[in-house]
Structures are given as structure tokens and as C-alpha cells.
TORNUGU-369255 format. One line per field, with one value per residue (C-alpha): residue in one letter; chain; residue number from 1; x, y, z. Coordinates in nm, 4 decimals. Layout:
N
res: [A/...]
chain: [A/...]
n: [NUM/...]
x: [X/...]
y: [Y/...]
z: [Z/...]
REM end
This chain:
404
res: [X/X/X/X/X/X/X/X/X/X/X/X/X/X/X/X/X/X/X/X/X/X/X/X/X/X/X/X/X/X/X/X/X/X/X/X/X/X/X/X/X/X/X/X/X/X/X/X/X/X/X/X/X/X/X/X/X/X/X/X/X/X/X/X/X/X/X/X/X/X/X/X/X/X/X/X/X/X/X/X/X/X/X/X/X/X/X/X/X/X/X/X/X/X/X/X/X/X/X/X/X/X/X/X/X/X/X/X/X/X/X/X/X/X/X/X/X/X/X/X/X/X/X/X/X/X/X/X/X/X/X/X/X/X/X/X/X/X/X/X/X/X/X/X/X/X/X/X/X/X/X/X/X/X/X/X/X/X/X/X/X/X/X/X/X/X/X/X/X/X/X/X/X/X/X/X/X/X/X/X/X/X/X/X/X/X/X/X/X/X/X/X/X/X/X/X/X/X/X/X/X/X/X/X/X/X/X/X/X/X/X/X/X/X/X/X/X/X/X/X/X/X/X/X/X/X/X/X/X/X/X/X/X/X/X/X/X/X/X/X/X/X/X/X/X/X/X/X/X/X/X/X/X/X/X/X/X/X/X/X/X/X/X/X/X/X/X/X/X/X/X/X/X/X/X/X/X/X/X/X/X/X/X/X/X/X/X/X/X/X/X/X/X/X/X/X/X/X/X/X/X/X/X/X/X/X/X/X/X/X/X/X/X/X/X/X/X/X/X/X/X/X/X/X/X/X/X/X/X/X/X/X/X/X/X/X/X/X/X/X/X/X/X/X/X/X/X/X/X/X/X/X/X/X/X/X/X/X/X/X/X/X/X/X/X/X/X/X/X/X/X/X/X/X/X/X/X/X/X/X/X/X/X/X/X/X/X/X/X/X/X/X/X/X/X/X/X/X/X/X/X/X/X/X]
chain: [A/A/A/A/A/A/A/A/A/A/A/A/A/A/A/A/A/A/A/A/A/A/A/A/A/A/A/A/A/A/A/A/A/A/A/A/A/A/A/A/A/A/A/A/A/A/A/A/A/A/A/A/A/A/A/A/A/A/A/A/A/A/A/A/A/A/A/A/A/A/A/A/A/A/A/A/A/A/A/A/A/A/A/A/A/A/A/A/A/A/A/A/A/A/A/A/A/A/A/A/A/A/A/A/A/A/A/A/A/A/A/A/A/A/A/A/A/A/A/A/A/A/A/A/A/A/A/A/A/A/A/A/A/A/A/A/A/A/A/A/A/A/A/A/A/A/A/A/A/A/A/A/A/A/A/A/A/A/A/A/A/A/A/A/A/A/A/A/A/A/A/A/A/A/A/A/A/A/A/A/A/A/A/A/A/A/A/A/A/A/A/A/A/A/A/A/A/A/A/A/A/A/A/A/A/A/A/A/A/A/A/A/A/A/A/A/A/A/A/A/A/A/A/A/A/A/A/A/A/A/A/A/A/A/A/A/A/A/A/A/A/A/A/A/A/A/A/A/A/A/A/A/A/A/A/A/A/A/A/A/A/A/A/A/A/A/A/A/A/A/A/A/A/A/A/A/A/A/A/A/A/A/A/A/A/A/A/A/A/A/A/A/A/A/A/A/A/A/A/A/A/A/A/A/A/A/A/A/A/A/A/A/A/A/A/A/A/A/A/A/A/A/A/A/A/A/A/A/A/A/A/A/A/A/A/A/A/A/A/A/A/A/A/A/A/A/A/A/A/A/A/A/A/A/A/A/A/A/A/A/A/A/A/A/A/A/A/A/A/A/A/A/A/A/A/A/A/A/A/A/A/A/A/A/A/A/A/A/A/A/A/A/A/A/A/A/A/A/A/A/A/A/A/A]
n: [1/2/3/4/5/6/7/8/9/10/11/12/13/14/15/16/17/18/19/20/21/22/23/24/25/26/27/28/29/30/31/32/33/34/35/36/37/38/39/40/41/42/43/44/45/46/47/48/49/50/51/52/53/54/55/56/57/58/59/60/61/62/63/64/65/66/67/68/69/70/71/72/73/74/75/76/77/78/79/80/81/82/83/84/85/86/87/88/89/90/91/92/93/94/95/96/97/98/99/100/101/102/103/104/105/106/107/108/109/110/111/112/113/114/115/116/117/118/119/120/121/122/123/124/125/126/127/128/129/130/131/132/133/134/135/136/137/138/139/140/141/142/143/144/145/146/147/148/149/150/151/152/153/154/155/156/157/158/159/160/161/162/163/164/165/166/167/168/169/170/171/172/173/174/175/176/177/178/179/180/181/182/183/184/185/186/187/188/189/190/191/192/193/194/195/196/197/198/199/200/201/202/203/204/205/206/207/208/209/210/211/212/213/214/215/216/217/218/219/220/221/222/223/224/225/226/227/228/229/230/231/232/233/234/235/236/237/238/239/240/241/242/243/244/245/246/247/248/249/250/251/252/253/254/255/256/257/258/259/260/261/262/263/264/265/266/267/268/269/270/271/272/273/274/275/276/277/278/279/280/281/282/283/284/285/286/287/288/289/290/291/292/293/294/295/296/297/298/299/300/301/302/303/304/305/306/307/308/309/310/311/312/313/314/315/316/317/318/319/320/321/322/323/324/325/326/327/328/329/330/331/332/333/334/335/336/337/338/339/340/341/342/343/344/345/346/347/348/349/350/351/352/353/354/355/356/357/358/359/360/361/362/363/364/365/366/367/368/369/370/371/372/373/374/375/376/377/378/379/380/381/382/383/384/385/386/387/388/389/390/391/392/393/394/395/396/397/398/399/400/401/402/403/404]
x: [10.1590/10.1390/9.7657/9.7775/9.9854/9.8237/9.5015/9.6339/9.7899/9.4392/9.2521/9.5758/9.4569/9.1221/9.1876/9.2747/9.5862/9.7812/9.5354/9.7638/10.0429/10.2230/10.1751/10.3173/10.5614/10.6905/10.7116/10.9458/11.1569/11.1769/11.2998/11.5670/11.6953/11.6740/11.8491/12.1476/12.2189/12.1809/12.4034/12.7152/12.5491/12.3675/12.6848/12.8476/12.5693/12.5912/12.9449/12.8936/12.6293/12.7652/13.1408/13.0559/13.2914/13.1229/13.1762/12.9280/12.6948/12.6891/12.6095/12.3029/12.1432/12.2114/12.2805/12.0062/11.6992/11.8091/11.7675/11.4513/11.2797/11.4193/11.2743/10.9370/10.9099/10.9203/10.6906/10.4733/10.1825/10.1754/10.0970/9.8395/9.6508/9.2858/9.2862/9.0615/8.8885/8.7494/8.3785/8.2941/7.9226/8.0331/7.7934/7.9375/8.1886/8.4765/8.7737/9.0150/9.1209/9.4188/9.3878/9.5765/9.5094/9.5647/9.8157/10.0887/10.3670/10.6738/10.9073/11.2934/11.5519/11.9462/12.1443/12.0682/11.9179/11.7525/11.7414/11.5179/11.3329/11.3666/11.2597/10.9102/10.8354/10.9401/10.6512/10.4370/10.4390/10.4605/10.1064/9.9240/9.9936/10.0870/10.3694/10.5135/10.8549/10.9919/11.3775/11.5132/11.7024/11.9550/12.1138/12.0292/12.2854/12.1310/11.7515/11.8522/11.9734/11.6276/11.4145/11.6237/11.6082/11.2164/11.1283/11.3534/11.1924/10.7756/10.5430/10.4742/10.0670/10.2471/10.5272/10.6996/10.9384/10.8837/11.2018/11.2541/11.2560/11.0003/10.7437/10.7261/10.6864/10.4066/10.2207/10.2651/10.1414/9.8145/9.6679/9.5331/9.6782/9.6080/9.8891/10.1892/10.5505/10.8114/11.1454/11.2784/11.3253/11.0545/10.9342/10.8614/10.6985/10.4364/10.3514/10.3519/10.0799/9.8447/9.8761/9.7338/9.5142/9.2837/9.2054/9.2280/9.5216/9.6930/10.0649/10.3825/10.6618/11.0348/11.1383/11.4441/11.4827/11.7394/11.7791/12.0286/12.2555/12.2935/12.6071/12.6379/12.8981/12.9279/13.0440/13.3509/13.4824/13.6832/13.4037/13.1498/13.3663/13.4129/13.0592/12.9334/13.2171/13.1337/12.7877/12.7849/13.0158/12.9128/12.8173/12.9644/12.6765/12.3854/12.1852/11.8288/11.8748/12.2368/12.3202/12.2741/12.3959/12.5229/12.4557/12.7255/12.7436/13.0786/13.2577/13.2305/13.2239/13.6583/13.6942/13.4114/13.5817/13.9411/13.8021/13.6504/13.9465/14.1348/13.9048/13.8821/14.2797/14.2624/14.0086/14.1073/14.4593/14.5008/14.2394/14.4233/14.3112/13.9420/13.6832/13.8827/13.8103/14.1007/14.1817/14.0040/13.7505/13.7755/13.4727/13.6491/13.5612/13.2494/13.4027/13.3749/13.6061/13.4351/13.3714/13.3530/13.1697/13.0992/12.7342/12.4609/12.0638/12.0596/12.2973/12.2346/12.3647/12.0959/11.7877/11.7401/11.9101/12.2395/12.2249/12.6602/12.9640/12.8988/12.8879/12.7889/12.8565/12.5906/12.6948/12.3757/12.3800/12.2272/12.0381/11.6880/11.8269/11.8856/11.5382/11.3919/11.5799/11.4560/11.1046/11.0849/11.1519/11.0073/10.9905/11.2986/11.3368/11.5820/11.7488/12.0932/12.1710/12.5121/12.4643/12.4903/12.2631/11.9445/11.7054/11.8671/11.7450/11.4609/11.4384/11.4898/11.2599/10.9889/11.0255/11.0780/10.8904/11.0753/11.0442/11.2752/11.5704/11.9003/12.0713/12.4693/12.4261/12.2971/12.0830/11.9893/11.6231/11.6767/11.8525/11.6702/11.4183/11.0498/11.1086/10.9067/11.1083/10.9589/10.8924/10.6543/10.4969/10.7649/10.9765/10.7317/10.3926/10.3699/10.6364/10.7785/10.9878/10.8816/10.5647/10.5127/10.5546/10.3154/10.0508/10.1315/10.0338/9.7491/9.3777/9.2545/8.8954/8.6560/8.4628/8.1805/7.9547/7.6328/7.3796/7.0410]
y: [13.8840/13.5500/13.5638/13.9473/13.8200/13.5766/13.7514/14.0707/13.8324/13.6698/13.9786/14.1006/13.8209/13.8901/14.1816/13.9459/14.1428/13.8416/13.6967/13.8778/13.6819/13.9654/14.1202/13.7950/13.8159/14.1212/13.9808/13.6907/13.9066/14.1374/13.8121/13.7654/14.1117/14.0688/13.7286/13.8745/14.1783/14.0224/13.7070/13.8089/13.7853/13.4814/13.3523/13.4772/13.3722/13.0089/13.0037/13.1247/12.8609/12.5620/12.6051/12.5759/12.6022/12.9487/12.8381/12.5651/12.7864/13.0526/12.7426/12.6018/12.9227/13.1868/13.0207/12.7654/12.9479/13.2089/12.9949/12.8194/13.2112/13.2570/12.8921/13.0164/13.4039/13.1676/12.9497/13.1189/13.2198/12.9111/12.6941/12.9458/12.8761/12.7294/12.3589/12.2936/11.9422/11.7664/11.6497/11.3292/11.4801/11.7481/11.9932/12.0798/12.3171/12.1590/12.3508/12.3236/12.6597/12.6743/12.9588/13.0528/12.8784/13.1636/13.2265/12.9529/12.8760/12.7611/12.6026/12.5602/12.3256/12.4199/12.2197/12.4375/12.7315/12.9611/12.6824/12.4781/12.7890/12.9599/12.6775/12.6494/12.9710/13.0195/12.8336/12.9727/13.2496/13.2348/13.0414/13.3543/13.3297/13.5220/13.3996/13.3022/13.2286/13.0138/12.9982/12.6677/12.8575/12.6282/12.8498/13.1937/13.3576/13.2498/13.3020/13.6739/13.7015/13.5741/13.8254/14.1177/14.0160/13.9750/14.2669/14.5210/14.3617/14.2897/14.4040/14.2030/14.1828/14.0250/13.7802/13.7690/13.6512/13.4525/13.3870/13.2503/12.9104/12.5896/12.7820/13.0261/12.7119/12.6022/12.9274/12.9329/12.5982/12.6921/12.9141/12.7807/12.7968/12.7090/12.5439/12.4716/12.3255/12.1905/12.0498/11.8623/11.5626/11.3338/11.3556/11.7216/11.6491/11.4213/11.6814/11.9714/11.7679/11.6787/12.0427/12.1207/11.8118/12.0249/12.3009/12.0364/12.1729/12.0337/12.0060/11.9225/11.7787/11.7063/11.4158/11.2568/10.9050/10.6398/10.6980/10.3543/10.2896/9.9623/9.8656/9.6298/9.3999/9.5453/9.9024/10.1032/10.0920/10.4124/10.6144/10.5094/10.5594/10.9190/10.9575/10.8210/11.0704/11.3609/11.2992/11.2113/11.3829/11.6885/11.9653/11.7073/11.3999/11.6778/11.6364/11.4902/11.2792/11.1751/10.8232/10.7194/10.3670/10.1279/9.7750/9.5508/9.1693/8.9944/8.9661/9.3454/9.5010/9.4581/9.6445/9.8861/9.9607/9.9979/10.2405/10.4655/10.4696/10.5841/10.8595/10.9586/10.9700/11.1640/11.3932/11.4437/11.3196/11.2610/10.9746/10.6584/10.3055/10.1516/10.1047/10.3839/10.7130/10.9437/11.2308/11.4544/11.6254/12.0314/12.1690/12.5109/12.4280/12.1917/11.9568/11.5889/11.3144/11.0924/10.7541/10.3806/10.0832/9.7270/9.6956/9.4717/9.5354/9.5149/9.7616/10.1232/10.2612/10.1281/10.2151/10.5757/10.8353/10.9323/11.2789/11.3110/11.1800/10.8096/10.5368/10.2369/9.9477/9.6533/9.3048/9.1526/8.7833/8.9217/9.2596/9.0472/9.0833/9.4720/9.5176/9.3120/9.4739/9.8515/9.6974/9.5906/9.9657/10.2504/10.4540/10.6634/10.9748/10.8210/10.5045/10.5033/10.2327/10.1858/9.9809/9.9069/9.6079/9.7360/9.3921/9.5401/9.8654/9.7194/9.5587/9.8385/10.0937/9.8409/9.6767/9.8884/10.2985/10.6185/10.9963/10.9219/10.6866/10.7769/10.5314/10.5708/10.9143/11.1208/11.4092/11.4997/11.5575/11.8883/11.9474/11.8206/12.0545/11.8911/11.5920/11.6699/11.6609/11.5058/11.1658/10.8757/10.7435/10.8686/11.0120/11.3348/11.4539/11.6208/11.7997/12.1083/12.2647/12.4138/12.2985/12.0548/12.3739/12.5468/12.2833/12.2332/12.5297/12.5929/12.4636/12.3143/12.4177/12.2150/12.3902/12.3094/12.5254/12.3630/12.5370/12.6455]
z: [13.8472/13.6568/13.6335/13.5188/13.2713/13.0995/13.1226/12.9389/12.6976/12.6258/12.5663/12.3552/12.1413/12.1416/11.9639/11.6833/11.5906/11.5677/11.2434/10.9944/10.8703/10.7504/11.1211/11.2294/10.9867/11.1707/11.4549/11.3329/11.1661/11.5515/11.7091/11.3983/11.4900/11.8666/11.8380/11.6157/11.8306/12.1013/12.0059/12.1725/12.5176/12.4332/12.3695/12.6884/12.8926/12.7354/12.8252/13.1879/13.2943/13.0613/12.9841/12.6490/12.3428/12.2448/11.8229/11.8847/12.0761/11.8051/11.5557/11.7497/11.9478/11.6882/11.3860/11.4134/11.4859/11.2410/10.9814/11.1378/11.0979/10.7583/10.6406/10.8220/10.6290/10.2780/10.3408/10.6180/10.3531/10.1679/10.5401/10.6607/10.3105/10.3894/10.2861/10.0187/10.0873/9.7693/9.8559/9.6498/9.6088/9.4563/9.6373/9.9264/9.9698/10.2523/10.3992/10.6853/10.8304/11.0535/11.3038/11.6283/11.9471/12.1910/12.4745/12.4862/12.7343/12.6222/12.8926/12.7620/12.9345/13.0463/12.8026/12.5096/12.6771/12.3789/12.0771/12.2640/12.3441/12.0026/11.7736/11.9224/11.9303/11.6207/11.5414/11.8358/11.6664/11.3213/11.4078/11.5269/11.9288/12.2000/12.4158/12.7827/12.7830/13.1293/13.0550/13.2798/13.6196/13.5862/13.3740/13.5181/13.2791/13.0085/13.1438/13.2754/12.8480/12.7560/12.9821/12.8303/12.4932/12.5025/12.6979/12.4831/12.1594/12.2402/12.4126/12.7235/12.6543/12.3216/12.4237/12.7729/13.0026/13.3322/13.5333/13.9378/14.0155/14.1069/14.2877/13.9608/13.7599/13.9825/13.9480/13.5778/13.5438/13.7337/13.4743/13.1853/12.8741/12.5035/12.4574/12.6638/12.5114/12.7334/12.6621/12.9802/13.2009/13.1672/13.5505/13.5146/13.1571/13.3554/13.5920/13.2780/13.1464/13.4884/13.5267/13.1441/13.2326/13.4663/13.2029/12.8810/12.7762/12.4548/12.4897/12.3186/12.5111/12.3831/12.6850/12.5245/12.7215/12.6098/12.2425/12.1334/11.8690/11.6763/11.4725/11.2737/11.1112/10.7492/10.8341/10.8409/11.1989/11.2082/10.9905/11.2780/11.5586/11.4291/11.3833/11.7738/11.8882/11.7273/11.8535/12.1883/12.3279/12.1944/12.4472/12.6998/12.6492/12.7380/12.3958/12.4543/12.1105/12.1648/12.1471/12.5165/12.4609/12.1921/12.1302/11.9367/11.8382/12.0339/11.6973/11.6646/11.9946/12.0249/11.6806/11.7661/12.0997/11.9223/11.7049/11.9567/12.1772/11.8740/11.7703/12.1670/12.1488/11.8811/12.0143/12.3320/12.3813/12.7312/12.7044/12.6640/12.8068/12.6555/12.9293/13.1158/13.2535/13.1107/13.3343/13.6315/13.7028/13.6384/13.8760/13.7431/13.3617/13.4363/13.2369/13.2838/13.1076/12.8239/13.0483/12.8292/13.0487/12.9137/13.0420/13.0440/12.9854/13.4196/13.5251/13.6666/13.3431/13.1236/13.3538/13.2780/13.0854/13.1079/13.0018/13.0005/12.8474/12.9407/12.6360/12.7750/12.5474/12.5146/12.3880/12.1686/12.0087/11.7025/11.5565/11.6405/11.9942/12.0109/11.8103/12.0665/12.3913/12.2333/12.2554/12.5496/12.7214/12.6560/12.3158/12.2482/12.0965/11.8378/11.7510/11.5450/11.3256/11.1169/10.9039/10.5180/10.5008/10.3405/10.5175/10.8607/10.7929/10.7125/11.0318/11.2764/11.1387/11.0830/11.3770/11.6351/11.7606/11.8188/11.7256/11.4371/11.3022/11.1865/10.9588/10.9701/11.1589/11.4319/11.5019/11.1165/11.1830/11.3524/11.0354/10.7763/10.6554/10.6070/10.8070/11.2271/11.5523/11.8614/12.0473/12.0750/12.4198/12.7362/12.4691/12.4096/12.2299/11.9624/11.6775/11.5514/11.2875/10.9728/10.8880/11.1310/11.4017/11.2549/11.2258/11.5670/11.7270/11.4753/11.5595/11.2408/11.2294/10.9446/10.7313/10.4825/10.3312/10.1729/9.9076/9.9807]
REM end
């Protein structure tokens, strides 16, 4: 099935159908329609397999991509313009043209179930491709959503659904592709890519890892408390670019902890001693407590990501210290720094590699139009939104024409 698939898909594009932007353009604004009638069930769905506040689904896997296609249908024809090249000599006639690459998988993760599926492909095809869709079946709710929303909208020569579990995944990843995009844990990114290896596959993967945050001395205490909270313990600590830990000097680490147990308080109420757990378990609700520990660079907590409502809390002599300790692991998908020193800020972005930095916030470069999302090293390949989604799954072929 998986090899009929991608072979119809292949000589779908080979009809070259997908060259027109304005045919493309239809196809973006199918998926708007398909995602907006179909919103209440991606909504229930969401809800079923996460236990999700269904407000903040509707904001980030309806509201979100809608406004990722919308962004795309302005500038769409002004991206897919040839890029003239200036030639020095003054003969020669150089161009790049961006053109699809072909059949692409897209692989989306649980915690966010169609915006981590929806943004790429946004971009997938707003580029000129055809498309696989492999929804995570950890949320089969949400996945079983996906396959009906796809199938009742495309053509499955055009854009499909794959659901089932591992040994689906396997077969999928034995074809070969011309592009494949996963979102995920970083031990299944590493086999993603052997697998594309074998057929020279390019691929863009979205890994997360330990993204820290740094706060310094000269801030507000309550603003950034409200900030980390609001953050990372939204959709209960399962946010690939979340703050996964914080480091602190000793002078500030008492006030920063004050502050958070106040905003926790406030936020959740029956939370009340710092470096506590507040409450139970609900396996009903799949809800787990916000948890505080006082940790050092060697315990369990900082070795690999959380991905949940755990803050552990680092003690550093000095911001040298933190830039140093981020340094010495591997390359996160973010780092956080609050700070108002401009030489600190300095400091961090010079002196340290990540996907991106957030100074005295969180998580604004999936909402800042123009800027990329994506990692560095284990923290992912590649980029997407707006522009830098479309470059992305675009092959940018040179061009120069020379006189007779």
C-alpha cells in the first residue's frame, strides 16, 4: 500500500500540475476550508487524547495555521519569483529558480497533534509538492481527525494520510522520498534521517532538547515569574521550545523562587510550599501537578529533556557560568534570557548556539512573522514558516544563460 502510494504520488507530480502557483494556491486555500469546518473535531479530538483546555487548542491548531495559509496566499507569488543574480561581467545572464522537490513526508508529534503537522505543510505545499501525512498514534483521536480531514479534501495521488503504528513508520520510512519533515524525540529523529540517508534524502527535523533560561539580577521578579509560568506550564510542560530549566545566581535564586511560588499560587491555588509538589495525580484528567526541584548540572533532571511540568532550578556563580554550562551540552532549540543588561545580552547570543534566543520572553519565533523556526546540531535541521518554509521545501536550481 505504502509503496503504491508514493509511487502514484510521484507520477501525480510528474504531471507537473503542481508548477502553478495559483493551482497551489487552491490547494492552500482547500486545507483553510478543511481546517475551519473541520475545527470542532480537531478540537474534540485534541481534548480526548491530551486533556487539553480546548480555548488553547482552537488558538494553536486552528487559529495558528490559519493564519500561517493566509500569510502564505500574500506573499506566495512574490517567493516563487526567479532570483535575478547580478553577474559582475555583465554578459551573462544568472538566475536561481526555486522549483518543487517532489513527494514529501511529513511526520507530526502528539503534543500538538495538527500544528506541528499543519505548519510544514503549509509550506510543503505552497512549494509545489505532493504530500504524506504520518499523524503521531499517540494520539489516535487526533490522527483518525487528520485521515478524515485529508481524504474528504485531496485527492490521495495529491496529499494523503498514513495512520497505524511503528511498523507503518518503518515501511514509510523505506521508500524514498524528496523530502521528509519530522517533529519528534530526538532518538527517532536519528533513525528518520539513517533511513533518508540510504536514498540521500534531505530532511528537516524539529528535535527540541533542553532549551534553558537565564535570569539575571536587574529584572522585575514578579513580571518574570509570570512570564516562565505562562510558558512552561503551558499544555502541561509538553512544548518542544519551553523553558526546560533555569539557571539563577545565589543572590537571586530565593527572590526568583518567591516569585514563582506566588504566580503558581495564583495560578493554580492549591499549590502552596516552594520546591513542593502541590496536589495528586488525576490519571482521569491526565493532569500532572507543576513540580519545583533545586538541581545541580549532575542530576537526572538535567540529563535529557523533561518534556512536562518540571522547573528545575540551577544555581550559577555568574552569567559566564550558565553561558559556559549551555556550551558544554548540546545545542538547544532555544535559550531564554531575562535580562535588561544590554553587555549580557550581548553575551548570550554571541556566545553561545541555538535555533533562536528569546530575550525577556518565550516562544515568539513561532510568532514572529519573517524570523525561521528550527534547531542547530541535536536540536533539528533545517526551518520553516513563511518564507523560510518555502525555501525549504523548494530546490534552488542555478541558472545562467551566456550569448553566442
Amino acid at each position: 500500500m505504502v509503496l503504491r502510494l508514493v509511487s502514484n504520488q510521484r507520477k501525480f507530480f510528474r504531471t507537473r500540475a503542481t508548477r502553478s502557483v495559483e493551482w497551489r494556491k487552491e490547494q492552500l486555500n482547500k486545507l483553510k476550508a478543511a481546517v475551519l469546518k473541520y475545527q470542532n473535531e480537531i478540537v474534540e479530538s485534541v481534548y480526548q487524547d491530551l486533556r487539553r483546555p480546548k480555548e488553547l487548542t482552537q488558538h494553536m491548531e486552528v487559529h495558528a495555521p490559519i493564519g500561517e495559509i493566509d500569510n502564505f496566499l500574500k506573499h506566495m507569488d512574490e517567493w516563487s519569483m526567479p532570483i535575478q543574480v547580478k553577474d559582475d561581467k555583465g554578459v551573462d545572464k544568472p538566475f536561481v529558480v526555486k522549483e518543487p522537490e517532489g513527494v514529501v513526508l511529513v511526520m507530526t508529534a502528539w503534543n500538538y497533534p495538527f500544528a506541528v503537522g499543519l505548519l510544514p505543510l503549509i509550506a510543503v505545499i505552497a512549494a509545489g509538492n505532493t504530500a504524506i501525512i504520518k499523524p503521531s498514534e499517540v494520539s489516535p483521536k487526533s490522527a483518525s481527525v487528520w485521515e478524515k480531514m485529508i481524504s474528504d479534501t485531496f485527492d490521495k495521488n495529491y496529499m494523503a494520510v498514513v495512520l497505524d503504528g511503528v511498523q507503518e513508520t518503518t515501511n514509510l520510512l523505506k521508500e524514498r522520498f524528496d523530502h521528509i519533515c519530522y517533529t519528534g524525540s530526538e532518538m527517532v529523529g536519528k533513525i528518520v534521517m539513517a533511513a533518508a540517508a540510504k536514498h540521500v534524502t534531505p530532511v528537516t527535523l524539529e528535535l527540541g532538547g533542553k532549551c534553558p533560561g537565564i535570569v539575571d539580577t536587574d529584572v522585575d521578579m514578579k513580571k518574570v515569574a509570570e512570564k516562565i509560568v505562562n510558558i512552561k506550564f503551558l499544555n502541561c510542560g509538553q512544548i518542544f521550545m519551553t523553558y526546560d530549566y533555569l539557571m539563577t545566581t545565589p543572590d537571586v535564586k530565593p527572590k526568583l523562587v518567591q516569585a514563582l511560588k506566588d504566580c503558581i499560587i495564583q495560578r493554580f491555588e492549591e499549590l502552596c510550599e516552594v520546591l513542593y509538589k502541590g496536589g495528586e495525580l488525576e490519571r482521569d484528567d491526565v493532569f500532572i501537578p507543576p513540580i519545583i526541584l533545586d538541581a545541580n548540572k549532575e542530576d537526572c533532571s538535567m540529563k535529557a529533556e523533561i518534556f512536562g511540568p518540571v522547573l528545575p532550578i540551577m544555581t550559577v556563580n555568574k552569567l559566564e557560568d550558565a553561558i559556559e554550562h549551555i556550551v558544554d551540552g548540546e545545542k538547544p532549540l532555544s535559550i531564554y534570557l531575562f535580562s535588561n543588561n544590554q553587555k549580557s545580552i550581548q553575551k548570550v547570543v554571541e556566545g553561545t548556539s541555538s535555533g533562536a534566543v528569546g530575550v525577556n520572553d518565550a516562544m515568539k519565533q513561532v510568532q514572529t512573522a519573517g524570523v525561521p523556526f528550527g534547531g542547530v546540531g541535536q536540536s533539528g535541521i533545517g526551518k520553516y514558516m513563511g518564507k523560510w518554509g518555502f525555501d525549504e521545501f523548494s530546490h534552488h536550481k542555478a541558472v545562467i544563460q551566456c550569448p553566442l
